[in-house]
Every structure is written in structure tokens, then in C-alpha cells.
N, C-alpha and C positions, 0 to 999 in steps of 0.2 A: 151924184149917182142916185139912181132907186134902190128902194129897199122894202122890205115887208116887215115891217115892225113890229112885233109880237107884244101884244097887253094880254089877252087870253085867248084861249080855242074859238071865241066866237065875237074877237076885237083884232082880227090881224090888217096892219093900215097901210097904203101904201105912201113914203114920204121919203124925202130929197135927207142925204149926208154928203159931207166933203168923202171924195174917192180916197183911201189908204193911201199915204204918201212911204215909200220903202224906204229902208236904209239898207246898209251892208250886209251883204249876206242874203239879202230876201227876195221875195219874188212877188209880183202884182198878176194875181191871176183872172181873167173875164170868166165868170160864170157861168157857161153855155146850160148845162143843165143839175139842177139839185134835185133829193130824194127825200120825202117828207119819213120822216123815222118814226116808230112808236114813240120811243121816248121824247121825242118833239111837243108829243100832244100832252104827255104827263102833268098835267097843270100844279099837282102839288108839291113838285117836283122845280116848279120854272117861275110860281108865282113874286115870288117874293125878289125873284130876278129883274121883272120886270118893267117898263118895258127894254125886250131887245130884238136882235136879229137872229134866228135859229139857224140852224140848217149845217150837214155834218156829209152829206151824203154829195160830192161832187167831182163833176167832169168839169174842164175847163181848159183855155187856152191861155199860155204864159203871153203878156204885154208889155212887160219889164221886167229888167232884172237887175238885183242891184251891186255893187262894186263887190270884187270875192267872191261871187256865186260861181260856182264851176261845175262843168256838165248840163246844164240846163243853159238854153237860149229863145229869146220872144219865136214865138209863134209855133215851139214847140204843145202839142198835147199832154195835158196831165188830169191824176188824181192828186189828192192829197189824203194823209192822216192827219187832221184837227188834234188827236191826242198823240204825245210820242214819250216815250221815255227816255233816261237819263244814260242806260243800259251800264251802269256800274255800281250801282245800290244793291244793299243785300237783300232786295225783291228781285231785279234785275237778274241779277247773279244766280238767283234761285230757280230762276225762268218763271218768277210771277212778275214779267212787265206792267203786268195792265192793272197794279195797286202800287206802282212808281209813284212817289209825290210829285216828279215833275212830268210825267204822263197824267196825273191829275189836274196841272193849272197851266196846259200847254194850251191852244184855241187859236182858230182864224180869227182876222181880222175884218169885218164885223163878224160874219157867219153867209152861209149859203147863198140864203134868201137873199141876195143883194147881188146885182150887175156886175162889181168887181168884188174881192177877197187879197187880204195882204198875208201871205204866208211869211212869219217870224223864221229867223237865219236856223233855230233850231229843228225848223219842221223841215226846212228846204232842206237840211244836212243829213235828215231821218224817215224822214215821209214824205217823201213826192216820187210818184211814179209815172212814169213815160207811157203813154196809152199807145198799143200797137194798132197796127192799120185797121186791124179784126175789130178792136174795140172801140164802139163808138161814145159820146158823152154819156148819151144815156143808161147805157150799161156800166159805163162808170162809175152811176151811183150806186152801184151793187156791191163793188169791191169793199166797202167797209162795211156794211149787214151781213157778205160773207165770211168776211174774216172773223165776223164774231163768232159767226156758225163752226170754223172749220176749228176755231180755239174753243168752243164747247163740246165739242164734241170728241177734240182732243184730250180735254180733263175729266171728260165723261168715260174715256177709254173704249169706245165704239171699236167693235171687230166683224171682220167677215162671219159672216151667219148668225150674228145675233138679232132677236127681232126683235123691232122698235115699232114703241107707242108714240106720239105724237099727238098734245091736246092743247089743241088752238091751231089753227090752218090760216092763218094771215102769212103776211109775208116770211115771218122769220118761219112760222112751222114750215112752209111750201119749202125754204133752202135748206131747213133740214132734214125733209124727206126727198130731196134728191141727192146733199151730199150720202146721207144713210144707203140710200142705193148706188151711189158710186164705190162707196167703202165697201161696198159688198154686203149689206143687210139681205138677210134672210126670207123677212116679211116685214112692211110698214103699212103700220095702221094708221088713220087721222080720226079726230076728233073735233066736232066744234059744235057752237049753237045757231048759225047762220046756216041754210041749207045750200045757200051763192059759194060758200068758201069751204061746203065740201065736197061738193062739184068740182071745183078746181082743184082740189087735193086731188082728186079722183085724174082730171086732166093730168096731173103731174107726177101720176105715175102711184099714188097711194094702192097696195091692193085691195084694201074693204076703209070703209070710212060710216062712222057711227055719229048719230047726234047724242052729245055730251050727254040727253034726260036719258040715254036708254040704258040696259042692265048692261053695262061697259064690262064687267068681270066674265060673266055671261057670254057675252058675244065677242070677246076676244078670244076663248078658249075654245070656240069655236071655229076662229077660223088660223088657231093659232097652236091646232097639234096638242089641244088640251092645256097650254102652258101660258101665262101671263107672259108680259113683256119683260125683253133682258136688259132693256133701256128704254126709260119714262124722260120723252123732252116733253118740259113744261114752256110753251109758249104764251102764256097766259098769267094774270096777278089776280085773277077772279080765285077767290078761298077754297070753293067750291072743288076747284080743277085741282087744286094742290091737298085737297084729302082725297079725291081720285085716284091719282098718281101715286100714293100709298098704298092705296088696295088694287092697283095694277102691276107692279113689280114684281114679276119673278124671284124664286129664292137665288141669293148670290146676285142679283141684279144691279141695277145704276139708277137712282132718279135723278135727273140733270132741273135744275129749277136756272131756267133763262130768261124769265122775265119777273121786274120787280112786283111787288104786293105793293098796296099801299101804304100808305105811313101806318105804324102803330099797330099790324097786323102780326099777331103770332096765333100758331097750330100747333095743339099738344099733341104730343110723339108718343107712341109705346117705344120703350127703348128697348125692352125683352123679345116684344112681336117681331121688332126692323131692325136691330142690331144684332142681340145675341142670339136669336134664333136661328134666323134668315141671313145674316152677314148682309142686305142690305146697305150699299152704301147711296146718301146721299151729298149732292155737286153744286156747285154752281158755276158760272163764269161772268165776267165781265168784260165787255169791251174785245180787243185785239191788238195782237200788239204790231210792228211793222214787221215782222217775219209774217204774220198770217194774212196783213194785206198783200202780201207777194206772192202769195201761197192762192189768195184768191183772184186775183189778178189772173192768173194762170188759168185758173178754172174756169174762167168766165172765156180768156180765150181761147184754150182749147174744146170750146162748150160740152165739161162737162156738167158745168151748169148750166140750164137755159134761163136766162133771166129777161129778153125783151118781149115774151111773151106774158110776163108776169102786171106790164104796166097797164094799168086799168083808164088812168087818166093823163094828160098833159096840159098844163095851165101854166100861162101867164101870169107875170110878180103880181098884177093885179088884180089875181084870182085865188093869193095864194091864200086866204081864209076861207073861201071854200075848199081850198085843198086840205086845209085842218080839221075842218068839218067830216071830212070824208073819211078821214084817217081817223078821227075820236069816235064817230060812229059806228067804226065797224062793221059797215053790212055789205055794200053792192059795189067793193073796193079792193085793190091788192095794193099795188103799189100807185101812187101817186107822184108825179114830177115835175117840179118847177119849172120853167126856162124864163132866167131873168133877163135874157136878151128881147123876148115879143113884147 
């Protein structure tokens, strides 16, 4: 079968592997469409990986299944969860799935990027979901970038009427200023340094949208009833954005940090100013667990997220280095999607 074989953001190859041979319990799934991830492009993050096959974000059709598999049958529709948990670990238990050891070294077989995908008997038994007629592949790559959204925004503790900042409008900010207005926010702001992607915030329903150089404290209180924000999503690992987000949170507020820094990167904190003064608290999250792919599954078919509006590009396995390209640049892009069937 093909594959796109990652060596770095601007070496993705395309080359021939033996197809995933299954055993019991698993399932062989045809790849119809993958989603290039931020974290896809991360190079410092994947280098030393390499090379391999990326991709985490997909729709696809089951072609096999293997002996013990139950509920599932070829030619049904699915997603999958690449990570799953153990769900009896005293993370588990605690309801932090998504820092399980074995949600840590769980993974398709190769990855996305590739014609077929062998899901291991533990993901078929945890993470695979039945795509309804509503859902087509390609919005199937959404279900796991939402999940992550609808579990950040759950640990962030998001309530009707509070109004949210949002700094970075790439994909992940665009799905958390629609879940923000389906929970009922208040007012959502965006933020970014590309004028392409805050237009599109704007298309998706943002009500004012600022570029990141402007006096952000200023023109939030502006349009925001005198008051900074009551919840800061950090869509972004630029430094810059995450001392932002400090001096945008309302007292009693939530910073949510959802995307990584880069290696080695720490920001000194006043702990008087953000904690004891202000009760500021800051969040993070990682990942999702399979309760929140279910959860986003849902949302995308009941559209109250709109997500096929969001795809900027579709390319072929053999295009998919420009599709990394597009994704680490940042600029004239939302979402990006594989099909390793063309």
C-alpha cells in the first residue's frame, strides 16, 4: 500500500509498505479521508521519530475484521480514537483519562497518512465509532480536534454567559469559538496575526476580532462591558500570546493553555498579581478521552458544530507535503485533508 512517510515538514515521501496484516480482535480499516493536525507539524516534537507515518484525524471504511471482533462488520463506516485508555488506573478513575499510560502508547497501525490503517483489538474494544448517514468521512476528521475542544473547555469550566477570549483562530481556536457559543457564551473575541484567519473567525460567528499587535486590553474592554475576559483559550505556543493571556483575564477568571510551547520554554508568573489577588486560575488539557469523542461525534451530527465549511484544502497521498506545508505555515489555511484513496 501507499503512504506518506514523514522525515520532516518539508521531506513528506510518498512510498510503498506491506498493507497491516490483523489478528484477533482488530479491524483493517481503508483510509477514505485523514486531517492534518497542528501537532502533526510539531517537528521538535516528531523529529527524532522519524521517519514515519503521521495522521490521527480519520474517516474510513472497515475491510476486515478479525476473529472475536463483535459489533462491527466490513463495509461498515467509522472513526477511530489512535489514543485510548485503560479506564481502571487511578488517572482513569479520577477522570483524567487522557495522562493513562496505556492512552499514552496506544496508536494506529502505521498512521493516517497511509491507504489502509490496522486498528489494535484494544482500540476496536474502546475507540471506534459508527459514522451516521449525516456524517461524511471528511467531517469525520473533526471528531477527534473536537473532542479535545469539548475536554478543554470542560476542565476550563466554561459557563453560560461568560465571555471568552480566544488567541489564535486556526482550527482549534475556530472549534472553540463555536463550542463557546453553543455553551452559551456571552461574548467571543478572536485574536490572531494573519488577517486570512480573522476573517474567518469573524465568518464563524466571532463578535469583534483583533490583530494580536493591537492594545488587546484596550479594545477588549471595549467591546466587552469594561471587563476583560472570563476565560483566555490559548490556541497558540508563540510566548508572546501566553503573556497576553495574562493580562487578559478577568479577576476570578480561567486561562486555558491548549497548545504546546516549545521545548524549554518557561514564563515567570506573579503569583500575588494571578493567584492571590485575582483567584485566577490557570488549565490546561490534553488530548480526549473516548467519552468526548462521543460527545463530539454528536455535535458534528447534530451540526452544532459546522465543520465542512472549515476545509481550506483537499490533496491527494501525493500531495501530502504540501499539505504540511500549509499546515506549518500558517497563513492562507484552516483545515487541510488528506484522501489516501486519489
Amino acid at each position: 500500500m501507499r503512504v506518506a512517510m514523514w522525515y520532516n515538514n518539508r521531506d513528506v515521501r510518498l512510498e510503498e509498505m506491506p498493507t497491516p496484516q490483523i489478528g484477533p480482535g482488530e479491524l483493517l480499516v481503508r483510509v477514505v479521508a485523514s486531517g492534518i493536525c497542528g501537532s502533526d507539524v510539531m517537528e521538535w516534537y516528531r523529529l527524532d521519530k522519524a521517519p514515519l507515518v503521521l495522521g490521527h484525524e480519520i474517516g474510513g471504511q472497515i475491510v476486515a475484521v478479525g476473529d472475536g471482533v463483535e459489533g462491527y462488520k466490513e463495509g461498515e463506516r467509522v472513526s477511530a480514537a489512535h489514543h485510548v485508555p485503560c479506564n481502571k488506573c487511578h488517572y482513569c478513575l479520577s477522570g483524567h483519562h487522557t495522562v493513562c499510560d496505556t492512552l499514552r502508547r496506544t496508536n494506529f497501525e502505521p498512521g493516517g497518512f497511509a491507504e489502509y490503517i490496522r486498528l489494535p483489538a484494544i482500540n476496536v474494544e474502546r475507540g471506534v465509532f459508527l459514522l451516521p448517514d449525516e456524517v461524511s468521512y471528511e467531517e469525520a476528521t473533526f471528531i477527534e480536534p473536537i473532542a479535545c475542544v469539548v475536554r478543554g473547555q470542560r476542565l476550563a469550566h466554561m459557563q453560560p454567559g461568560h465571555s471568552v477570549l480566544i488567541i489564535g483562530s486556526g482550527i482549534a481556536g475556530l472549534l472553540h469559538l463555536q463550542l463557546a457559543r453553543m455553551l452559551g457564551a456571552s461574548r467571543v473575541v478572536a485574536t490572531d496575526i494573519v488577517d486570512y484567519r480573522l476573517e474567518t473567525a469573524r465568518q464563524f460567528g466571532a463578535d469583534a476580532v483583533f490583530h494580536a499587535e493591537e492594545d488587546l486590553p484596550a479594545r477588549l474592554r471595549h467591546v466587552n462591558d469594561g471587563r476583560l475576559a472570563d476565560l483566555v483559550i490559548v490556541c497558540t505556543g508563540a510566548t508572546s500570546a501566553i503573556v497576553q493571556a495574562l493580562q487578559l483575564v478577568e479577576r476570578g477568571g480561567t486561562v486555558l493553555f491548549f497548545a504546546p510551547t516549545g521545548p524549554g520554554i518557561t514564563i515567570p508568573i506573579s503569583v500575588n498579581e494571578l493567584f492571590w489577588r485575582n483567584e485566577i486560575t490557570l488549565t490546561t488539557s490534553y488530548a480526549g478521552s473516548p467519552a468526548d469523542y462521543a460527545a463530539a461525534l454528536e455535535l458534528i451530527q447534530a451540526r452544532h458544530i459546522h465543520v465542512g465549511e472549515m476545509i481550506t484544502h483537499r490533496l491527494g497521498l501525493a500531495e501530502t507535503e504540501l499539505g504540511f506545508q500549509l499546515v506549518a505555515d500558517a497563513q492562507n489555511s484552516i483545515k487541510v485533508i488528506i484522501e489516501p484513496q486519489r
